[in-house]
N, C-alpha and C positions, 0 to 999 in steps of 0.2 A: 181724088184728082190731084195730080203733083202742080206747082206752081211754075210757068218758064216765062219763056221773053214775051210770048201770045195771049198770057190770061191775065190781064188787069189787076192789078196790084192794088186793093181794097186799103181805103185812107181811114184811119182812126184820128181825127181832127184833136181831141183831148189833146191824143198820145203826139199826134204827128205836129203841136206847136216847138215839141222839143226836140226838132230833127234838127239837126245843124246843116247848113247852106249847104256845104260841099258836098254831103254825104253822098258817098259813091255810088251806094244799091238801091233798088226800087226799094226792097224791103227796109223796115226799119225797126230793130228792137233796142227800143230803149236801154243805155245802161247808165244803174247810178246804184248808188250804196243805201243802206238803211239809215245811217247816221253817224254814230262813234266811229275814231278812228284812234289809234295808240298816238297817245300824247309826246314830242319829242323829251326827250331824259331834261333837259334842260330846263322846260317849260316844268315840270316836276320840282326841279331843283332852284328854280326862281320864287315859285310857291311856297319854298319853306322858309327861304330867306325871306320874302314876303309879311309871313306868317312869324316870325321871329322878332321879339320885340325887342331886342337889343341889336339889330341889325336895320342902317339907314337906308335899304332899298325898300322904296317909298309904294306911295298908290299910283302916281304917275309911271315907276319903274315896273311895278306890276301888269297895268297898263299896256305899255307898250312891249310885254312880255306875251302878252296872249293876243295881242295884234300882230305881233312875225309870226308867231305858232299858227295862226287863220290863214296867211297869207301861204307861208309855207306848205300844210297841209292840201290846203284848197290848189294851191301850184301842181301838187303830186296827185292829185285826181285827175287835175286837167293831163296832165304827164300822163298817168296810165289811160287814158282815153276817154272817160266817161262824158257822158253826153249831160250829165246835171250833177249838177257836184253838190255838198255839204262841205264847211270848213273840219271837218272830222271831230264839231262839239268840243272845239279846243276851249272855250270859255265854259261848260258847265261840268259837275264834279261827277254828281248822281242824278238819274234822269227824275226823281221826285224829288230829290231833295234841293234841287236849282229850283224849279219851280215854287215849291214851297216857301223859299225864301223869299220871294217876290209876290205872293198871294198875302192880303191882309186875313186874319187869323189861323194862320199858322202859328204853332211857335215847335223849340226844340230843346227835348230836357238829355239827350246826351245820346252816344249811339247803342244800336240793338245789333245782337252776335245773329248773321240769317245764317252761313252758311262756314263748314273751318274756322278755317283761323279771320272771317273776314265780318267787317262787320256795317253796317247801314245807319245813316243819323237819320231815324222813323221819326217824324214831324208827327204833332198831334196839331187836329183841328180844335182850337178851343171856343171859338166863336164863328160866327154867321162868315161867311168867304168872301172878300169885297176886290174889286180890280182896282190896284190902286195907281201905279206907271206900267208902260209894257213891258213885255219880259225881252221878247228876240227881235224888234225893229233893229235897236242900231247894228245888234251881231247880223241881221239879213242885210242890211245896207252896207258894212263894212263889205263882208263876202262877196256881193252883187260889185261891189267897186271893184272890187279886187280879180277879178275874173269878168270872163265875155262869153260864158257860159251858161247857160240856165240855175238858179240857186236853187235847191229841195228845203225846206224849210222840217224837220222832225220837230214837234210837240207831242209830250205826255198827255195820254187823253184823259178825262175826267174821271172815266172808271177807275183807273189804274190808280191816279191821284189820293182818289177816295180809297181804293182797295187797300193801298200800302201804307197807310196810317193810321193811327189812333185818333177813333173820330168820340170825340166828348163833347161835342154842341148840338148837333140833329139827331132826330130819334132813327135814324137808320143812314147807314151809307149810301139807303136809293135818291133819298132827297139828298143829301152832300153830291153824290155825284152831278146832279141836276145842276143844280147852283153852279159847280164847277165848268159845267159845260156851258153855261151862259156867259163864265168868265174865257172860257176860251173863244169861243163866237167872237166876244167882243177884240181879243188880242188877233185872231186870226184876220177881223174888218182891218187893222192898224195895219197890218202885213200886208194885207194886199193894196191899202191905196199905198204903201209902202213900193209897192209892183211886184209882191211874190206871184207866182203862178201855179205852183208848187209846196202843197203843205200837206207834208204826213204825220195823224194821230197814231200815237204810239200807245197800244193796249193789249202789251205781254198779259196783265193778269186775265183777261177774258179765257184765254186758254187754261187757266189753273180754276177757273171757275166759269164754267159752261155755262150753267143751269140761266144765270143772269145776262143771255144776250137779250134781253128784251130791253134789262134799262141802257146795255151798250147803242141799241138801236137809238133807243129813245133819246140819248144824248146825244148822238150823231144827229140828229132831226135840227138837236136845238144850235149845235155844233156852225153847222151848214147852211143854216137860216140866215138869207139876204145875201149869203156869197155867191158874185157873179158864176154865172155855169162854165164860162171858161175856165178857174180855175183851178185845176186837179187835186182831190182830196184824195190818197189814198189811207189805208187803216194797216197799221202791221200790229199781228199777231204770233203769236211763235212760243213753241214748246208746249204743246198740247195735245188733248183729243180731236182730233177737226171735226171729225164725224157727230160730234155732239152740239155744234154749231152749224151745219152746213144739212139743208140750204138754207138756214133759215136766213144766215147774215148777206145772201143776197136780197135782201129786202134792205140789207142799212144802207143809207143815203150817199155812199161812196164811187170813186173811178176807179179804183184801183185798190187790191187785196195787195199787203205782201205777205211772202208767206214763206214757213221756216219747215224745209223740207230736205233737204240735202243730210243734214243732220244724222234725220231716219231714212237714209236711204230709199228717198221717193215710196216708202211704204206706205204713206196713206195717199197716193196721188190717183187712186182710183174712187177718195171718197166725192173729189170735184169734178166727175167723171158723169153723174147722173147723182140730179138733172142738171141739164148742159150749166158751165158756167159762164153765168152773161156778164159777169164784170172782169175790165181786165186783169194780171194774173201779174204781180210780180213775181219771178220765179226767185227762191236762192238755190244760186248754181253753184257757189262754196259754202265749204262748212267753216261757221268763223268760230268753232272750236277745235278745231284740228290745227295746229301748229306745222303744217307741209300746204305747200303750193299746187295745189293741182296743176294737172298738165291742163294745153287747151285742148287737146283731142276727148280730155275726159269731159269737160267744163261744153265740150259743144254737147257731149253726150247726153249731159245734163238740159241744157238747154232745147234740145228734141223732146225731152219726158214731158217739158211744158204742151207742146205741138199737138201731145196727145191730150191734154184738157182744151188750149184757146188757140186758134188761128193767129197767124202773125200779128196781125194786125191790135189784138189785145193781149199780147206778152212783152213783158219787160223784164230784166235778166239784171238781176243784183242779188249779192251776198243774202245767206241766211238772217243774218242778224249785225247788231255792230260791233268791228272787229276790236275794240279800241284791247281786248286781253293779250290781243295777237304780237310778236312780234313785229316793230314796223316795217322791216325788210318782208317779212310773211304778208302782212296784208297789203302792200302795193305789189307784189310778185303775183297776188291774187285778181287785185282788180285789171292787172295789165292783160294777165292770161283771160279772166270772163272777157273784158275788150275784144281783145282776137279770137278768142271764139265766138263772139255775137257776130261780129261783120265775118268769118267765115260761113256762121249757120246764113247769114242774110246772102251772101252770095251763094249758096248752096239753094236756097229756096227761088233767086234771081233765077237759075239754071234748069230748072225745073228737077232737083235733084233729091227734093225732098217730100214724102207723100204728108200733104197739109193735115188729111184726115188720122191717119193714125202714127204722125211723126217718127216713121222709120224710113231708111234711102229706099228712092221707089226700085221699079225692079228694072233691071241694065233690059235697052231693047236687044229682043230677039234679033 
């Protein structure tokens, strides 16, 4: 059945708090980013003076270094269109190792070579995990000031926490990750009487290690525990097997998957094909490792392959992953182009010009 002006336009209440007033089409696909976003050169280079001790740019200079950098970033998503913005993670370094620093027993004995020439400061767990002040209240309240936008809120989930350190206090990383997750609970309650609505757990390593979604689930349970159902949680995962997760992880306590597909050329997009997938679907409609701008004709193209896993109504259309490696001329050329081609595809679907069932153009009448 193609969707036009005659067939009632099915409301996704979750998805549909983050329509903005004006918006033109019945249809609505959500757009907004995973998180990172490339840091301006400047805010890089106030960091090292920062960091330089024979240099009097101070903590307040610092300060109000990575508060233009928020304001600006978060200005240039509202700019490319996106309907729930992120400050582009202009205040954290490495997605565990911000956290880590703000978790009681943590500590850090120096960085670890992961990948070239690059390298990661791996925290070790040395003692029991305590919450001890929040981590992202005042950066989600800066942001929320800062724009009239809906804020997406990204946190590293507890798996990933646990995965990518050195754990030397618990006899396994199932029980650390627990722990952790209870400390996220408690930051994510902070954020929302904050007025988040919007918070995505971030657990890239689920994908490098399958076998363990049962304790990902299970920390989602504890995760999501006494968070109002308005809400929306979503989970991103990315750079993996899906097939080695799926269906199970429709059973984790989430609204919303994101998911890193563009990458591999929508090759595994027939693993969430059967059985039906009942949660909604962030789609990535660029590849945030590709240094070129897709067109939007390509990026709606993209954005149809979703059509054929979830109805409009539970598709949301953001990048693969976060762009922060990208060029920042590359990654806002990217989110402007997915922008125009969402509200393209949504007025293509307005028109009855898209077939919902197997998101390809229906057929011209006879």
């Amino acid at each position: 059945m193609s969707a036009n002006e005659d067939t009632p336009v099915t409301v996704n209440e979750n998805k549909d708090q983050f329509r903005p007033a004006d918006h033109e089409h019945d249809h609505f696909l959500l757009t907004t980013v995973v998180g990172s976003y490339p840091k301006p050169k400047w805010l890089n280079r106030a960091k090292e003076l920062y960091q330089d001790p024979d240099h009097e740019f101070d903590e307040d200079d610092w300060q109000e270094a990575k508060d233009d950098a928020s304001r600006l970033i978060t200005a240039e998503h509202e700019r490319a269109g996106l309907d729930a913005v992120v400050d582009g993670e202009m205040r954290r370094n490495e997605m565990v190792e911000f956290f880590a620093h703000r978790i009681e027993g943590y500590e850090f004995n120096g960085p670890v070579k992961v990948w070239g020439h690059n390298y990661f400061d791996k925290p070790s767990v040395v003692s029991e995990v305590e919450y001890d002040e929040s981590w992202l209240v005042d950066e989600y309240k800066f942001t929320a000031a800062a724009s009239d936008r809906p804020v997406k809120v990204p946190i590293t989930g507890p798996y990933t926490l646990a995965n990518w350190s050195f754990n030397e206090a618990y006899d396994d990383d199932e029980a650390l990750t627990y722990d952790l997750a209870d400390l996220v609970n408690e930051e994510i309650e902070k954020l929302v009487e904050a007025g988040a609505r919007y918070i995505q757990i971030d657990e890239p390593a689920l994908a490098t290690t399958p076998d363990d979604h049962a304790i990902v689930g299970e920390a989602l349970e504890r995760i999501v525990a006494d968070i109002p159902e308005e809400v929306r949680i979503g989970l991103h995962v990315c750079y993996g097997d899906y097939s080695r997760i799926y269906p199970e992880i429709l059973e984790f306590p989430v609204d919303e998957f994101d998911l890193e597909l563009a990458n591999g050329d929508y090759e595994q997009l027939d693993v969430f094909k059967d059985p039906e997938f009942s949660k909604d679907l962030a789609l990535g409609v660029t590849d945030a490792h590709v240094a070129e701008v897709e067109s939007v004709e390509q990026i709606e193209e993209n954005i149809k392959k979703g059509l054929e896993v979830v109805p409009p109504e539970q598709l949301v259309v953001s990048p693969d992953c976060g762009v922060k490696l990208l060029p920042r001329e590359v990654a806002y050329g990217k989110m402007a182009n997915m922008v125009e081609a969402a509200r393209n595809v949504e007025a293509d679907l307005d028109a009855g010009n898209i077939d919902i069932e197997r998101g390809a153009p229906a057929p011209a009448d006879d």
